[in-house]
N, C-alpha and C positions, 0 to 999 in steps of 0.2 A: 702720391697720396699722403695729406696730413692727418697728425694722428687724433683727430675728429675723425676726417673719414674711415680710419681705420677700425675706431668705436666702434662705429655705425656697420661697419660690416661684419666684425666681431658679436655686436650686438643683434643680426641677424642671423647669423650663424647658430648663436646659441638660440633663438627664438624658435627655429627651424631643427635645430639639433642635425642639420645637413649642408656639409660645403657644397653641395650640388644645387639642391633648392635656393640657399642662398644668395650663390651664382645668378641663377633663371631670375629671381626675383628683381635681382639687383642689376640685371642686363651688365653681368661683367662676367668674364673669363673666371673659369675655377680658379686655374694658377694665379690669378690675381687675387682671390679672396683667401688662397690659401696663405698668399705670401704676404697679404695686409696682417692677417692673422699672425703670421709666424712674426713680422716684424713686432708687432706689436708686444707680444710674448718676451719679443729680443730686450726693446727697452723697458720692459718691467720685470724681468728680471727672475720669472716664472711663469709655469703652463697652467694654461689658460683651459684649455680645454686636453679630455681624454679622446684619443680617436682609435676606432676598431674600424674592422670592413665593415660591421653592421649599424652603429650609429653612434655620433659623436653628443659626447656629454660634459659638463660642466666641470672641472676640480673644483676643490673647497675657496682656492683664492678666485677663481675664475665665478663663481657666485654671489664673493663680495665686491669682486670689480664689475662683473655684469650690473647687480645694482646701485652703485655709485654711479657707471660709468651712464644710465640709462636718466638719474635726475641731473647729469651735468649736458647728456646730448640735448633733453629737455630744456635746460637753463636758458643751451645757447641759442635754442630754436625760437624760445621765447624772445629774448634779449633783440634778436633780430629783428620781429617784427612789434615790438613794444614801440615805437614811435608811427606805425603808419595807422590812417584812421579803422575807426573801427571794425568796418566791414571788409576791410581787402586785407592783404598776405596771410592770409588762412592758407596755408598748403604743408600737405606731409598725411602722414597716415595714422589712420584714429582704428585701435583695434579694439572688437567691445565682443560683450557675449551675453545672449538671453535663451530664454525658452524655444520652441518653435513657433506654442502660438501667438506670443508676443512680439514676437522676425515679420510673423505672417501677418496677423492682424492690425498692428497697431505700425510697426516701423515699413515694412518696406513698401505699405502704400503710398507713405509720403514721403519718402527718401529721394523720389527723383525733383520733389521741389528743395532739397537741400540741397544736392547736386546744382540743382540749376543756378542757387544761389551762390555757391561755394564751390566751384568747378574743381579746385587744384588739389584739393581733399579727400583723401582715398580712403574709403572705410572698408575694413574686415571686420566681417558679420560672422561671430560664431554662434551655430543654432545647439545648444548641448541642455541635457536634463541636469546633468551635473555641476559638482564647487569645482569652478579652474581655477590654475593657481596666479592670480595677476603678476605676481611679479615673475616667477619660473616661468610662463608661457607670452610672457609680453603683450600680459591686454592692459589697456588703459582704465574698464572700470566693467563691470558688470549687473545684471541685475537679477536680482536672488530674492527667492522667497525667505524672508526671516530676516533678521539682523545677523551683528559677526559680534566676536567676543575677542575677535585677535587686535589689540594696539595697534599692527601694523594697517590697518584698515577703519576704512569712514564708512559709515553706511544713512545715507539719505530714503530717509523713509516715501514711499511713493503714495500707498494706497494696503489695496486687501484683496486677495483673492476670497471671495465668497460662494463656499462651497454647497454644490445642491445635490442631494440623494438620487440619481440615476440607475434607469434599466433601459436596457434595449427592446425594443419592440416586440421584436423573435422572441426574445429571453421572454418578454408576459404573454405571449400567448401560449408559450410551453408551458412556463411555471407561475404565470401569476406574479402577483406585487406583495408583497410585505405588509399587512395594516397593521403589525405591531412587532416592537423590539425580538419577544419570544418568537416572530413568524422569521426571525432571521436564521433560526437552526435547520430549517429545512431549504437552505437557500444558499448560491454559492456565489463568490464573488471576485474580480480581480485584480491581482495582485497590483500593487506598482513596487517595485526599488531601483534604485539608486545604483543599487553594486548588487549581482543576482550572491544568493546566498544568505542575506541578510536573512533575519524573522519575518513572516508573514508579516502584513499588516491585518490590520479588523478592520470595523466600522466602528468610526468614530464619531461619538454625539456629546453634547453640551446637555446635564442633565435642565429640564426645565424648571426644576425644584431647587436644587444647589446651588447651581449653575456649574458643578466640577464637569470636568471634561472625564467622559466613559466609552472603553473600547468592548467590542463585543467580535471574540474571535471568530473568523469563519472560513468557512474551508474551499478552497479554489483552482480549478486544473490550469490557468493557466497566469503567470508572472510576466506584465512587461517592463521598461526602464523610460519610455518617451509619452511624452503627452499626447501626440497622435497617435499614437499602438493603445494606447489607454482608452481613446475616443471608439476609434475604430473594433476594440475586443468587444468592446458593449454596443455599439451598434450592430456585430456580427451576432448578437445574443452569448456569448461566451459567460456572463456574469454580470453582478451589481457593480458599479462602482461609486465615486463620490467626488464629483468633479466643478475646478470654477465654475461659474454659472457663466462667464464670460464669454468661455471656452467652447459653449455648446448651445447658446444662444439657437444657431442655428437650425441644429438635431430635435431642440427641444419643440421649436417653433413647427415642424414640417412632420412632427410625431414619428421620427425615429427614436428619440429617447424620449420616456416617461419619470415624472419625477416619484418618488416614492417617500413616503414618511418625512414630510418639510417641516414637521415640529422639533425634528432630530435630527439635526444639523450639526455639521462639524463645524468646530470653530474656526473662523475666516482665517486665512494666511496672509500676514505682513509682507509687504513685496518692499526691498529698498536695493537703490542703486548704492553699489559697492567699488570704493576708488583705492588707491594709496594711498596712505598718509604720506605724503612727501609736501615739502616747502612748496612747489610750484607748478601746477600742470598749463602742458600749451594752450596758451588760446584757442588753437583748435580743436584741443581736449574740450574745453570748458565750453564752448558753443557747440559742439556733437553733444555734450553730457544733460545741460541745458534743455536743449529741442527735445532729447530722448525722454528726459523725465514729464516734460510736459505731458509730451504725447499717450508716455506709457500712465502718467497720472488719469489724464482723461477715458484713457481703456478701462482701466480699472473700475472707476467710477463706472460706466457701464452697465457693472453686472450685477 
Protein backbone atom coordinates (compact mmCIF):
# COMPACT_ATOMS: atom_id res chain seq x y z
CA UNK A 1 0.00 0.00 0.00
CA UNK A 2 1.35 3.63 -1.00
CA UNK A 3 1.11 6.30 0.92
CA UNK A 4 -1.98 7.76 -1.24
CA UNK A 5 -3.59 4.73 -0.35
CA UNK A 6 -2.83 4.98 2.96
CA UNK A 7 -4.41 8.70 3.03
CA UNK A 8 -7.32 7.35 1.85
CA UNK A 9 -7.80 4.88 4.51
CA UNK A 10 -6.56 7.03 7.20
CA UNK A 11 -8.89 9.60 5.74
CA UNK A 12 -11.81 7.24 6.16
CA UNK A 13 -10.98 6.16 9.30
CA UNK A 14 -11.29 9.41 10.67
CA UNK A 15 -14.67 10.13 8.55
CA UNK A 16 -16.01 7.11 10.29
CA UNK A 17 -14.24 7.59 13.66
CA UNK A 18 -14.16 3.49 13.36
CA UNK A 19 -11.40 1.09 12.19
CA UNK A 20 -14.13 -1.48 11.79
CA UNK A 21 -16.67 0.66 9.58
CA UNK A 22 -13.75 1.68 7.77
CA UNK A 23 -12.65 -1.72 7.08
CA UNK A 24 -16.48 -2.97 5.83
CA UNK A 25 -16.44 0.07 3.72
CA UNK A 26 -13.25 -0.15 2.21
CA UNK A 27 -13.68 -4.22 1.63
CA UNK A 28 -10.33 -4.62 3.48
CA UNK A 29 -9.18 -6.51 6.58
CA UNK A 30 -9.23 -4.49 9.94
CA UNK A 31 -5.49 -5.46 10.41
CA UNK A 32 -4.96 -3.96 7.27
CA UNK A 33 -6.33 -0.63 7.90
CA UNK A 34 -4.95 -0.68 11.08
CA UNK A 35 -1.45 -1.09 10.03
CA UNK A 36 -2.03 1.46 6.82
CA UNK A 37 -2.84 3.71 9.67
CA UNK A 38 -0.08 2.98 11.96
CA UNK A 39 2.48 2.95 9.07
CA UNK A 40 1.36 6.10 8.25
CA UNK A 41 1.72 7.66 11.86
CA UNK A 42 5.43 5.75 11.56
CA UNK A 43 6.47 8.10 8.66
CA UNK A 44 5.10 11.27 9.94
CA UNK A 45 6.35 11.17 12.86
CA UNK A 46 3.23 11.47 15.12
CA UNK A 47 -0.35 10.07 16.30
CA UNK A 48 -2.59 10.64 14.12
CA UNK A 49 -5.51 9.45 15.81
CA UNK A 50 -6.65 8.81 19.82
CA UNK A 51 -8.10 5.26 20.21
CA UNK A 52 -10.23 3.87 23.10
CA UNK A 53 -12.60 0.65 23.09
CA UNK A 54 -15.30 3.18 22.48
CA UNK A 55 -14.55 5.36 19.63
CA UNK A 56 -11.59 6.58 17.81
CA UNK A 57 -10.94 10.35 17.35
CA UNK A 58 -8.86 12.79 15.81
CA UNK A 59 -5.42 14.51 17.79
CA UNK A 60 -4.70 18.12 17.09
CA UNK A 61 -1.91 17.05 14.27
CA UNK A 62 -4.25 14.32 13.02
CA UNK A 63 -6.96 17.38 12.17
CA UNK A 64 -4.41 19.26 10.38
CA UNK A 65 -3.22 16.37 8.36
CA UNK A 66 -6.75 15.14 7.83
CA UNK A 67 -7.37 18.45 6.13
CA UNK A 68 -4.34 18.93 4.02
CA UNK A 69 -4.24 15.38 3.46
CA UNK A 70 -8.10 15.43 2.13
CA UNK A 71 -7.36 18.58 -0.70
CA UNK A 72 -4.04 16.63 -1.93
CA UNK A 73 -6.32 13.03 -2.23
CA UNK A 74 -8.56 15.47 -4.06
CA UNK A 75 -5.75 17.10 -6.31
CA UNK A 76 -4.76 13.87 -7.26
CA UNK A 77 -8.13 12.50 -8.15
CA UNK A 78 -8.64 15.49 -10.18
CA UNK A 79 -5.24 15.42 -11.91
CA UNK A 80 -6.14 12.06 -13.03
CA UNK A 81 -8.99 12.59 -14.89
CA UNK A 82 -8.23 16.19 -16.14
CA UNK A 83 -7.27 14.99 -19.62
CA UNK A 84 -10.18 12.54 -20.40
CA UNK A 85 -13.48 14.11 -22.17
CA UNK A 86 -15.86 15.64 -20.48
CA UNK A 87 -18.46 13.17 -19.67
CA UNK A 88 -16.47 9.89 -18.70
CA UNK A 89 -13.83 9.23 -15.53
CA UNK A 90 -16.40 10.58 -13.14
CA UNK A 91 -15.93 7.85 -10.43
CA UNK A 92 -15.32 7.94 -6.46
CA UNK A 93 -17.76 9.12 -3.90
CA UNK A 94 -19.52 12.48 -3.58
CA UNK A 95 -20.72 12.89 0.16
CA UNK A 96 -23.55 15.77 0.52
CA UNK A 97 -26.17 16.52 3.16
CA UNK A 98 -29.83 18.40 3.07
CA UNK A 99 -32.97 18.50 4.67
CA UNK A 100 -35.33 15.51 4.32
CA UNK A 101 -37.71 17.18 2.39
CA UNK A 102 -35.33 18.40 -0.15
CA UNK A 103 -33.57 14.18 -0.22
CA UNK A 104 -37.29 13.38 -0.74
CA UNK A 105 -38.72 15.81 -3.04
CA UNK A 106 -36.43 17.36 -5.27
CA UNK A 107 -33.13 14.94 -5.18
CA UNK A 108 -33.75 11.43 -5.05
CA UNK A 109 -36.58 11.38 -7.83
CA UNK A 110 -34.09 12.16 -10.18
CA UNK A 111 -30.93 10.62 -8.89
CA UNK A 112 -31.44 7.49 -10.73
CA UNK A 113 -31.15 9.44 -14.02
CA UNK A 114 -27.72 10.58 -12.76
CA UNK A 115 -26.68 7.23 -11.84
CA UNK A 116 -27.66 6.15 -15.24
CA UNK A 117 -25.49 8.72 -16.58
CA UNK A 118 -22.54 8.61 -14.17
CA UNK A 119 -22.46 4.77 -13.17
CA UNK A 120 -19.04 4.76 -11.14
CA UNK A 121 -20.19 7.69 -8.70
CA UNK A 122 -21.24 6.81 -5.39
CA UNK A 123 -23.22 9.27 -3.60
CA UNK A 124 -23.77 9.57 0.33
CA UNK A 125 -27.12 11.14 0.99
CA UNK A 126 -27.14 12.61 4.37
CA UNK A 127 -30.98 13.63 5.36
CA UNK A 128 -30.24 15.79 8.74
CA UNK A 129 -32.15 19.16 10.14
CA UNK A 130 -28.85 20.20 11.44
CA UNK A 131 -25.16 22.42 10.55
CA UNK A 132 -22.60 19.42 9.80
CA UNK A 133 -19.33 20.03 10.01
CA UNK A 134 -17.99 19.57 6.16
CA UNK A 135 -14.63 19.20 6.78
CA UNK A 136 -14.75 17.01 10.46
CA UNK A 137 -17.45 14.82 8.88
CA UNK A 138 -16.27 14.53 5.28
CA UNK A 139 -18.98 15.83 3.20
CA UNK A 140 -18.20 17.71 0.06
CA UNK A 141 -20.87 20.49 0.31
CA UNK A 142 -24.22 20.90 1.79
CA UNK A 143 -27.37 22.66 1.61
CA UNK A 144 -28.54 25.03 4.37
CA UNK A 145 -31.11 27.49 5.01
CA UNK A 146 -29.16 30.81 5.36
CA UNK A 147 -25.63 31.76 4.32
CA UNK A 148 -22.25 31.20 6.50
CA UNK A 149 -20.19 33.83 7.94
CA UNK A 150 -17.19 31.28 8.41
CA UNK A 151 -14.05 32.14 5.71
CA UNK A 152 -13.62 28.68 5.54
CA UNK A 153 -16.76 28.28 3.54
CA UNK A 154 -18.63 29.34 0.13
CA UNK A 155 -22.11 29.50 0.02
CA UNK A 156 -23.98 29.65 -3.32
CA UNK A 157 -27.20 31.02 -2.89
CA UNK A 158 -30.08 28.81 -4.27
CA UNK A 159 -33.51 30.25 -3.87
CA UNK A 160 -36.18 30.94 -0.53
CA UNK A 161 -37.94 28.96 1.41
CA UNK A 162 -41.26 30.80 1.61
CA UNK A 163 -43.07 30.34 4.67
CA UNK A 164 -47.15 29.85 4.94
CA UNK A 165 -49.13 30.11 8.32
CA UNK A 166 -50.54 26.53 9.10
CA UNK A 167 -52.98 24.50 11.29
CA UNK A 168 -54.14 21.15 11.13
CA UNK A 169 -57.43 20.11 10.46
CA UNK A 170 -58.14 18.28 13.98
CA UNK A 171 -56.43 21.41 15.56
CA UNK A 172 -59.69 23.93 13.74
CA UNK A 173 -62.20 21.95 14.43
CA UNK A 174 -61.23 21.81 18.10
CA UNK A 175 -59.92 25.33 18.41
CA UNK A 176 -60.75 27.27 15.44
CA UNK A 177 -58.20 29.51 13.16
CA UNK A 178 -56.71 32.77 14.30
CA UNK A 179 -58.25 35.99 12.33
CA UNK A 180 -56.04 38.05 14.20
CA UNK A 181 -52.38 38.62 15.90
CA UNK A 182 -54.31 39.03 19.53
CA UNK A 183 -56.35 35.54 18.58
CA UNK A 184 -52.78 34.01 18.98
CA UNK A 185 -52.94 34.04 22.90
CA UNK A 186 -55.40 31.65 23.10
CA UNK A 187 -53.69 29.29 20.73
CA UNK A 188 -50.93 26.86 20.92
CA UNK A 189 -48.38 26.13 18.72
CA UNK A 190 -45.23 23.81 17.68
CA UNK A 191 -42.20 24.06 18.68
CA UNK A 192 -39.27 23.41 16.11
CA UNK A 193 -35.14 23.22 17.32
CA UNK A 194 -32.27 22.37 16.33
CA UNK A 195 -30.68 21.18 19.72
CA UNK A 196 -33.81 20.39 22.28
CA UNK A 197 -33.38 23.02 25.19
CA UNK A 198 -32.86 25.85 23.19
CA UNK A 199 -35.75 28.95 23.69
CA UNK A 200 -39.04 28.35 22.51
CA UNK A 201 -39.73 29.82 19.35
CA UNK A 202 -42.94 32.34 18.53
CA UNK A 203 -44.63 33.27 15.54
CA UNK A 204 -43.01 35.01 13.35
CA UNK A 205 -44.33 37.88 10.98
CA UNK A 206 -43.11 40.78 8.73
CA UNK A 207 -44.89 43.70 10.07
CA UNK A 208 -47.02 45.13 7.08
CA UNK A 209 -46.36 48.65 7.97
CA UNK A 210 -42.54 48.62 8.71
CA UNK A 211 -41.80 45.98 7.31
CA UNK A 212 -39.51 44.86 10.69
CA UNK A 213 -39.68 41.29 11.43
CA UNK A 214 -42.09 40.56 14.83
CA UNK A 215 -42.22 37.60 17.18
CA UNK A 216 -45.24 36.87 19.16
CA UNK A 217 -44.55 34.39 21.99
CA UNK A 218 -46.73 31.25 22.30
CA UNK A 219 -47.00 28.62 24.42
CA UNK A 220 -46.82 24.83 23.17
CA UNK A 221 -46.76 21.03 24.61
CA UNK A 222 -45.08 19.68 22.21
CA UNK A 223 -41.05 20.43 20.58
CA UNK A 224 -39.75 18.65 17.48
CA UNK A 225 -36.01 18.98 15.63
CA UNK A 226 -37.04 17.35 11.72
CA UNK A 227 -39.13 18.69 9.15
CA UNK A 228 -41.37 15.69 8.85
CA UNK A 229 -42.26 15.48 12.91
CA UNK A 230 -43.04 19.30 12.24
CA UNK A 231 -45.50 18.29 9.13
CA UNK A 232 -46.81 15.37 10.83
CA UNK A 233 -47.37 17.26 14.73
CA UNK A 234 -49.87 19.67 12.76
CA UNK A 235 -51.37 17.33 10.77
CA UNK A 236 -52.04 15.31 14.04
CA UNK A 237 -53.78 18.71 15.20
CA UNK A 238 -51.05 19.09 18.12
CA UNK A 239 -50.49 22.89 17.25
CA UNK A 240 -49.83 25.95 14.67
CA UNK A 241 -47.06 25.90 12.86
CA UNK A 242 -45.23 28.00 10.15
CA UNK A 243 -43.91 26.08 7.47
CA UNK A 244 -42.37 26.25 3.56
CA UNK A 245 -45.15 26.31 1.34
CA UNK A 246 -43.04 23.92 -0.66
CA UNK A 247 -43.11 21.41 1.94
CA UNK A 248 -46.88 20.99 2.33
CA UNK A 249 -47.94 21.73 -0.97
CA UNK A 250 -49.52 18.55 -0.62
CA UNK A 251 -51.39 18.83 2.95
CA UNK A 252 -52.59 22.11 1.95
CA UNK A 253 -54.10 20.88 -1.54
CA UNK A 254 -56.11 17.69 0.12
CA UNK A 255 -57.36 20.02 3.31
CA UNK A 256 -55.23 18.56 5.88
CA UNK A 257 -53.60 21.72 6.64
CA UNK A 258 -55.41 25.15 6.50
CA UNK A 259 -53.65 28.24 6.06
CA UNK A 260 -54.20 30.90 8.57
CA UNK A 261 -53.33 34.79 8.70
CA UNK A 262 -51.41 35.01 5.05
CA UNK A 263 -50.95 38.68 5.48
CA UNK A 264 -48.58 37.70 8.43
CA UNK A 265 -46.06 35.86 7.09
CA UNK A 266 -42.75 35.18 8.20
CA UNK A 267 -39.98 36.12 6.34
CA UNK A 268 -38.80 33.69 3.50
CA UNK A 269 -35.52 31.61 4.29
CA UNK A 270 -32.50 31.83 2.00
CA UNK A 271 -31.49 28.34 0.97
CA UNK A 272 -27.55 28.26 -0.24
CA UNK A 273 -25.42 25.37 -1.13
CA UNK A 274 -22.49 25.41 1.12
CA UNK A 275 -18.86 23.99 -0.05
CA UNK A 276 -15.08 24.46 1.21
CA UNK A 277 -13.10 26.99 0.37
CA UNK A 278 -10.33 25.00 -0.89
CA UNK A 279 -8.31 25.62 -4.37
CA UNK A 280 -9.89 22.53 -6.17
CA UNK A 281 -13.05 20.18 -5.90
CA UNK A 282 -13.27 16.86 -8.09
CA UNK A 283 -14.92 17.02 -11.10
CA UNK A 284 -17.27 14.70 -9.63
CA UNK A 285 -17.71 17.11 -6.93
CA UNK A 286 -18.60 19.94 -9.37
CA UNK A 287 -21.15 17.97 -11.56
CA UNK A 288 -23.10 16.28 -8.44
CA UNK A 289 -22.89 20.02 -6.99
CA UNK A 290 -24.14 21.46 -10.31
CA UNK A 291 -27.14 19.02 -11.09
CA UNK A 292 -28.10 19.46 -7.28
CA UNK A 293 -28.30 23.24 -7.24
CA UNK A 294 -30.30 23.10 -10.37
CA UNK A 295 -32.69 20.84 -9.28
CA UNK A 296 -32.93 22.11 -5.76
CA UNK A 297 -33.25 25.94 -7.45
CA UNK A 298 -36.26 24.67 -9.43
CA UNK A 299 -37.91 23.12 -5.99
CA UNK A 300 -37.69 26.12 -4.46
CA UNK A 301 -39.11 28.27 -7.11
CA UNK A 302 -42.19 26.01 -6.66
CA UNK A 303 -43.48 27.18 -3.68
Amino acid sequence: MNQVERMRVFLRVAELSSFTRAAETLSLPKASVSMAVMDLEAELGTRLLHRTTRRVQLTQDGQVFAERARDLVSDLEELTTHFLPSESGLRGRVRVDMSTGIAQNAILPRLPEFLDTHPEIEVELSSTERFVDLAGEGFDFTIRSGGTTDPSLIARHLGYFRLRNCAGRRYVERYGLPTSLSDLARHRMVHYASVFGAPKDGFDYVDPESGEVRTVPMQGSVTVNSASAYVGASVAGLGLVQMPSVGVKQELSSGELVEFLPEFRAPPFPVSLVYLNRRHQPRRVRVFMDWTAELVTAYLAGG
